[in-house]
C-alpha positions in Angstrom: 183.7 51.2 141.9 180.3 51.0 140.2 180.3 50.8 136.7 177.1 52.9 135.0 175.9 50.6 132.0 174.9 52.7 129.1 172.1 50.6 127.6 171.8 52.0 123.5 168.2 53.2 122.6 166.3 50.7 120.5 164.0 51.6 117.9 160.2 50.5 117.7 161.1 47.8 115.7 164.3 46.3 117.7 161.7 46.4 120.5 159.3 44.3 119.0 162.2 41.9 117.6 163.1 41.6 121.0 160.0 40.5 123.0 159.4 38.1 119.7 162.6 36.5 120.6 162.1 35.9 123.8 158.2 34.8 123.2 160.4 32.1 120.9 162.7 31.0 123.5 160.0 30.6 126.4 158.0 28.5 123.5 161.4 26.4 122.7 162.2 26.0 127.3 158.0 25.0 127.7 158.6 22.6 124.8 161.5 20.7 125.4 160.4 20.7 129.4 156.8 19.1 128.3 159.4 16.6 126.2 161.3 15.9 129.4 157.9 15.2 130.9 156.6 12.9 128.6 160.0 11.1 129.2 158.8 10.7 133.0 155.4 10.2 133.3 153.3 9.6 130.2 150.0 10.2 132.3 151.7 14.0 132.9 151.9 14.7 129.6 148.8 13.9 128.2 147.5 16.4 130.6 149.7 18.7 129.6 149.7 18.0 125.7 147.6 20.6 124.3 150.3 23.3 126.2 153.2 21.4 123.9 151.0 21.6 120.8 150.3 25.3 121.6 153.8 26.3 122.1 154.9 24.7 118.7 152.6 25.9 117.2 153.7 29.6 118.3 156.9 28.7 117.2 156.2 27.3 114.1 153.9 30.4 113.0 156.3 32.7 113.7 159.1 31.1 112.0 156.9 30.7 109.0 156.0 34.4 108.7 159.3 35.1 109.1 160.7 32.8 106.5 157.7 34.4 104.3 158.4 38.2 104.6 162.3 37.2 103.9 161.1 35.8 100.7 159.2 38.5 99.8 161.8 41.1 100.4 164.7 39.4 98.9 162.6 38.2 95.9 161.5 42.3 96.0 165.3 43.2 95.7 167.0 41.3 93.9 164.6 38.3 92.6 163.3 34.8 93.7 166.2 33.3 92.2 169.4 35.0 94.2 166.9 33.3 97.4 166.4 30.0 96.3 170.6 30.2 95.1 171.2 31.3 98.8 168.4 29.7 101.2 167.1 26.7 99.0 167.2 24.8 102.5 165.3 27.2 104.1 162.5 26.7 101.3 162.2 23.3 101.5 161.9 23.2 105.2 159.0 25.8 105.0 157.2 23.6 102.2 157.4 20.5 104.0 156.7 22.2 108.0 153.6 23.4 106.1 152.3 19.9 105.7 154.2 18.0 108.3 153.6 20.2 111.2 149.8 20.7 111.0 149.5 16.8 110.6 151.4 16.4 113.1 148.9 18.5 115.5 146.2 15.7 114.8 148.4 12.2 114.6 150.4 11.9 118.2 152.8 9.5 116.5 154.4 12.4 113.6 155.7 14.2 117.1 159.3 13.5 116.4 158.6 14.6 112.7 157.2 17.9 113.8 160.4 18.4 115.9 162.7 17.3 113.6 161.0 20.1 110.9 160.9 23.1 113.2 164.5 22.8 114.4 165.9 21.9 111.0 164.4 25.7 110.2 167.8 28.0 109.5 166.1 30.9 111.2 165.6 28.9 114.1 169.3 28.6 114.5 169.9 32.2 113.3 167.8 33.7 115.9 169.7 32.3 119.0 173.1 32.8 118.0 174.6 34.9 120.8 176.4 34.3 123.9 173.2 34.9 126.1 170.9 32.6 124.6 173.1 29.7 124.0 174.3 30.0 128.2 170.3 29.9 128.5 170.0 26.9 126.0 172.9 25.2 127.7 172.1 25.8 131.4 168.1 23.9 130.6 170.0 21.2 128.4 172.6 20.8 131.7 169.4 20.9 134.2 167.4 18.5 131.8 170.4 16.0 132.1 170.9 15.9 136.1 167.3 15.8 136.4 167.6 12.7 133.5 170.0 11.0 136.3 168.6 12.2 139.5 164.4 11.4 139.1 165.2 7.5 139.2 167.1 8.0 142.6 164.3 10.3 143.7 161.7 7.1 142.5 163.5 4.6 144.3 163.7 6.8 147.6 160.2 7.8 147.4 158.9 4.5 146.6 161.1 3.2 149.6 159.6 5.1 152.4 155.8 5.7 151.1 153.1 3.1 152.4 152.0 0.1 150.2 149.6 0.8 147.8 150.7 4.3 146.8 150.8 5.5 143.1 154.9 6.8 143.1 156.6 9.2 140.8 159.2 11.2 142.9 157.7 12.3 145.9 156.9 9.8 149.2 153.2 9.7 150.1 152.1 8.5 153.2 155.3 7.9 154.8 156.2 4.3 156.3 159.5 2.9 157.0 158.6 -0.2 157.7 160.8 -1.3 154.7 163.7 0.6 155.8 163.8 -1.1 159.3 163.1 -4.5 157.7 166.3 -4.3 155.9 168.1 -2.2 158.0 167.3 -5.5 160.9 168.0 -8.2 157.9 171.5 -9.5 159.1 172.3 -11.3 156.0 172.3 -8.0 153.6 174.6 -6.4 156.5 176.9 -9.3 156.0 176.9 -8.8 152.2 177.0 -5.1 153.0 180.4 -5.4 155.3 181.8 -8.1 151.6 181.0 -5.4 149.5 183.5 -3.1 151.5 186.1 -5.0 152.2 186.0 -6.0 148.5 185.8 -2.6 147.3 188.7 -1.6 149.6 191.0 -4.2 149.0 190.7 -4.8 145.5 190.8 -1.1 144.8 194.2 -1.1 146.7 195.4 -4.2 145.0 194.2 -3.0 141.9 195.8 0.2 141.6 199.3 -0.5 143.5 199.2 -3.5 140.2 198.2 -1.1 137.4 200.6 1.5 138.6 203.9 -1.0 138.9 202.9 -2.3 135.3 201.9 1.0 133.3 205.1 2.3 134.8 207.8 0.6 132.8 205.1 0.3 130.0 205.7 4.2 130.2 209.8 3.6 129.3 210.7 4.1 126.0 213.5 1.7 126.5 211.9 -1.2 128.1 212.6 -4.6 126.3 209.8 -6.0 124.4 207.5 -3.0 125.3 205.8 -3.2 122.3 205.1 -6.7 122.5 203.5 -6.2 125.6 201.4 -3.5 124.9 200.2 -5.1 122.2 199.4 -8.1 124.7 197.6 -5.9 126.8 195.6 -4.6 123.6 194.7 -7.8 122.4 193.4 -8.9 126.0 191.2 -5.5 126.5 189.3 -6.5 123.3 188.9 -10.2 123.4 188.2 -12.4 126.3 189.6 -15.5 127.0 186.2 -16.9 128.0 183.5 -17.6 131.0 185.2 -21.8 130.9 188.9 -20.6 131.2 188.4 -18.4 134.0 186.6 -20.4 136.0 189.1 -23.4 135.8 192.2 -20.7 136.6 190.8 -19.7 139.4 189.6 -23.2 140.5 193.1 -24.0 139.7 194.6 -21.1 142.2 192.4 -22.9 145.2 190.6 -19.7 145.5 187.1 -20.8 144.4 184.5 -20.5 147.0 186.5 -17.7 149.2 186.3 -13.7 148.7 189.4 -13.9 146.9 188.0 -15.1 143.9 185.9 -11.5 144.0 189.2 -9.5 144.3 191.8 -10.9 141.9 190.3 -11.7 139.2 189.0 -8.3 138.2 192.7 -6.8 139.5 194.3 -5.6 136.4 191.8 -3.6 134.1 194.0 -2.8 131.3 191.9 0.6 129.5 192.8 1.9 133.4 196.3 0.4 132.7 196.4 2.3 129.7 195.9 5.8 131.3 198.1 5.6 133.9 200.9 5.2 131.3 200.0 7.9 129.3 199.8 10.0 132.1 203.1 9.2 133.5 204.6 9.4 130.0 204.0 13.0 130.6 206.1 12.9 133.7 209.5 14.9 132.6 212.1 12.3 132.9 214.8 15.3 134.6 212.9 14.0 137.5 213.9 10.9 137.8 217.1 11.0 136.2 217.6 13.8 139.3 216.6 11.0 142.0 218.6 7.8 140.6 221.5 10.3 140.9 220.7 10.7 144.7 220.4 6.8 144.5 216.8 6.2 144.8 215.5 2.8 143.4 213.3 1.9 140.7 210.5 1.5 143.2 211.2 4.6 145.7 210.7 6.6 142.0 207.7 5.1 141.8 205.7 5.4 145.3 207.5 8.8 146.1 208.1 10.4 143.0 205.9 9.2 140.0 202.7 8.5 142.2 202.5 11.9 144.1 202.6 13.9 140.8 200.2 12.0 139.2 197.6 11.6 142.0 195.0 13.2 140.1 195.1 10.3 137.5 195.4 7.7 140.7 192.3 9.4 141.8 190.2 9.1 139.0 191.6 5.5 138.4 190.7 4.7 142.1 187.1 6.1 141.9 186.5 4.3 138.9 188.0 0.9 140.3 185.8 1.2 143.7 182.0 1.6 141.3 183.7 -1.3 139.9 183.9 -3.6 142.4 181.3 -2.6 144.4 178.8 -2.8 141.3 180.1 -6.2 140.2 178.0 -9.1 140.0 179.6 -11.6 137.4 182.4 -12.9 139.6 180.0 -14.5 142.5 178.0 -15.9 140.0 180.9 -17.2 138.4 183.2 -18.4 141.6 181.0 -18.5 144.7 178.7 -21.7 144.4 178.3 -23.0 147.8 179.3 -20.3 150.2 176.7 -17.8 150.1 178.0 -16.3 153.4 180.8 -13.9 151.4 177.8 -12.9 148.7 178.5 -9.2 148.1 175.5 -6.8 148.0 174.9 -7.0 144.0 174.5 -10.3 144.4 172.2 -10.9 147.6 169.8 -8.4 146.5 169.4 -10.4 142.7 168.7 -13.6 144.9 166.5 -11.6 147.2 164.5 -10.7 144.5 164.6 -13.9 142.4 162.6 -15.2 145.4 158.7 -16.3 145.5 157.1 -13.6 147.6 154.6 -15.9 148.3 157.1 -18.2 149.8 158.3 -15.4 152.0 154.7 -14.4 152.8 153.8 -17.5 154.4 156.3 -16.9 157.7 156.1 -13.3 157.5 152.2 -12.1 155.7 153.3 -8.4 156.2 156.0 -8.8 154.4 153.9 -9.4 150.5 152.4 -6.2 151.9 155.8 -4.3 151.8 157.1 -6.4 148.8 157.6 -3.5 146.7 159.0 -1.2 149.2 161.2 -3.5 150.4 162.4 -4.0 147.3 163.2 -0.4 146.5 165.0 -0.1 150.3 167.3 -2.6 149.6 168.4 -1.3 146.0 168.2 2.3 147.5 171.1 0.8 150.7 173.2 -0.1 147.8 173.7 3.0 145.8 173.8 4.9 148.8 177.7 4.7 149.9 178.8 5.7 146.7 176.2 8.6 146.9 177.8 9.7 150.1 181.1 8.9 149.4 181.3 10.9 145.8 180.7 14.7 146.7 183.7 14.1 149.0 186.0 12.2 146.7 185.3 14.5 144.1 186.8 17.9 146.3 189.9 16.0 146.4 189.8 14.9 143.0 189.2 18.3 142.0 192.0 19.9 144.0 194.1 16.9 142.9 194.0 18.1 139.3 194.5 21.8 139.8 197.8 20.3 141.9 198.6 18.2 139.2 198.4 20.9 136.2 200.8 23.4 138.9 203.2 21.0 139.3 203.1 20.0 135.5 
């Protein structure tokens, strides 16, 4: 059934509000996208400068003349001093934007002070206080963000399949992937590739099937000496033990030198502890009260009961643990010394580029002519997986927490 909106008739002046509003909120969107700009690629926004001191200078003007008739007819009504009693802030802004903002026009570094005066405006606020503007204002501020997080992958991707000598911002030019083959062919980073997965995989398993069993009785009200633990686990999440002791523990274990050392050391990661107990201190205990009568253990509570119903916090730990791992870099500097063959990808591509391209140059000449390409392939092959790998986890984790909150 179609619904006929009834749109109310708006007088000559409502009309003229209106467009004056919108006018406003283009010139606030143009602003804070030249801002974004600027953020990017200085050489783009010097081009596009005079457009930014345009628009804030519409928005300042008409701010001003509105701030002035208000004045005039609340100082007509009922006196100058019920306005400054009620809007002193107001006046003060509109004093000091009248010096600051037209300075600001002529000396590039005041920019932040002419943003800072315009916005601190009351009316600015005031004008785009319903629910339409602020989706409007929220949807460019959401877009500015992604676009905040997303242009560096876009840099690294262009400036990985473009031809040497290219000026890069975001898109490729002159497409080569020469660099992409070279690495795709360099047998070494596959090695460190096929580490990086096996470490991420294991330790993530390791890691979680350990911070699950501990936060677990943590989670007990009636566990001996819980609060002397948790208070261990507190004082170890703040303060290290040190670089010295570590290495000498894990010397000591005999796993120095072998891909063990990148796993266990980084197994228990207590703020990860931490929510997993909350979350199963949430768990109503009529559950497993109702399972030790049907003479389930300790652990079948745990991997059949507890763990199911809280897989949407397992999830989330898991995703979290996996970037870990597979982002690390401080345990092969720390534990590998000799055998370079178990180097995960982290920590090939930081000796990959400590080398002398010059060095590299002298078997391979083509190569100094890809240097920078090269480069940007190999860190691009490294953030890939977990670029793939996240829409997907993120479905599940999604339909993991709408589970979660059902079964709750």
């Amino acid at each position: 059934m179609i619904k006929n909106k009834v749109k109310a008739h708006l007088t000559k002046e409502e009309r003229i509000k209106n467009h004056i509003r919108r006018a406003m909120l283009l010139c606030l969107m143009v602003s804070l996208g030249i801002l974004f700009a600027q953020f990017i690629d200085k050489r783009f926004s010097e081009s596009t400068k005079r457009f930014m001191d345009i628009a804030f200078a519409i928005l300042w003007a008409v701010m001003t003349v509105e701030g002035v008739v208000r004045i005039l007819r609340i100082s007509k009504k009922s006196g100058f001093h019920e306005y400054i009693k009620f809007d002193k802030a107001e006046f003060i802004y509109l004093i000091a934007s009248a010096v600051i903002v037209p300075v600001s026009l002529f000396v590039p570094s005041l920019l932040w002070a002419r943003i800072i005066c315009i916005f601190k405006l009351p009316n600015v606020l005031r004008r785009y206080n319903d629910e339409n503007v602020f989706q409007i204002l929220a949807k460019g501020i959401a877009i500015i963000l992604i676009l905040f997080f997303f242009v560096p992958f876009l840099n690294v991707f262009a400036s990985a399949v473009s031809a040497p000598g290219q000026i890069i911002n975001i898109v490729p030019k002159n497409v080569d992937l020469f660099a992409m083959k070279y690495v795709l062919s360099d047998k070494a980073f596959l090695r460190s590739f096929g580490n990086s997965i096996f470490i991420t995989l294991v330790g993530t398993l390791i890691s979680v099937v350990s911070m699950a069993m501990a936060a677990y009785p943590l989670s007990k009200p009636h566990m001996p000496l819980r609060k002397t633990m948790m208070m261990f686990f507190m004082i170890v999440m703040l303060f290290s033990g040190g670089i010295a002791p570590n290495i000498l523990l894990v010397n000591a274990l005999g796993i120095m030198d072998t891909i063990w050392a990148l796993i266990l050391p980084s197994v228990v990661m207590v703020y990860y502890l931490l929510l997993l107990k909350g979350f199963f201190e949430s768990i109503p205990v009529e559950l497993e009260e109702s399972a030790k009568l049907d003479g389930a253990s300790n652990f079948s509570i745990l991997f059949k009961i507890i763990m199911p119903i809280a897989s949407p916090m397992i999830a989330t730990v898991s995703f979290f643990t996996a970037i870990t791992y597979w982002n690390n870099i401080n345990n092969p500097i720390l534990y590998i010394t000799n055998n370079k063959s178990i180097y995960p990808v982290p920590m090939y591509i930081k000796n990959f580029l400590g080398q002398n391209p010059m060095e590299i140059a002298m078997n391979n000449p083509t190569l100094l002519t890809y240097w920078d390409g090269i480069k940007m392939s190999y860190v691009l092959m490294s953030i890939v997986p977990i670029a793939i790998a996240y829409p997907f986890i993120f479905k599940y984790l999604k339909n993991d927490v709408s589970a979660g909150a059902v079964k709750g």
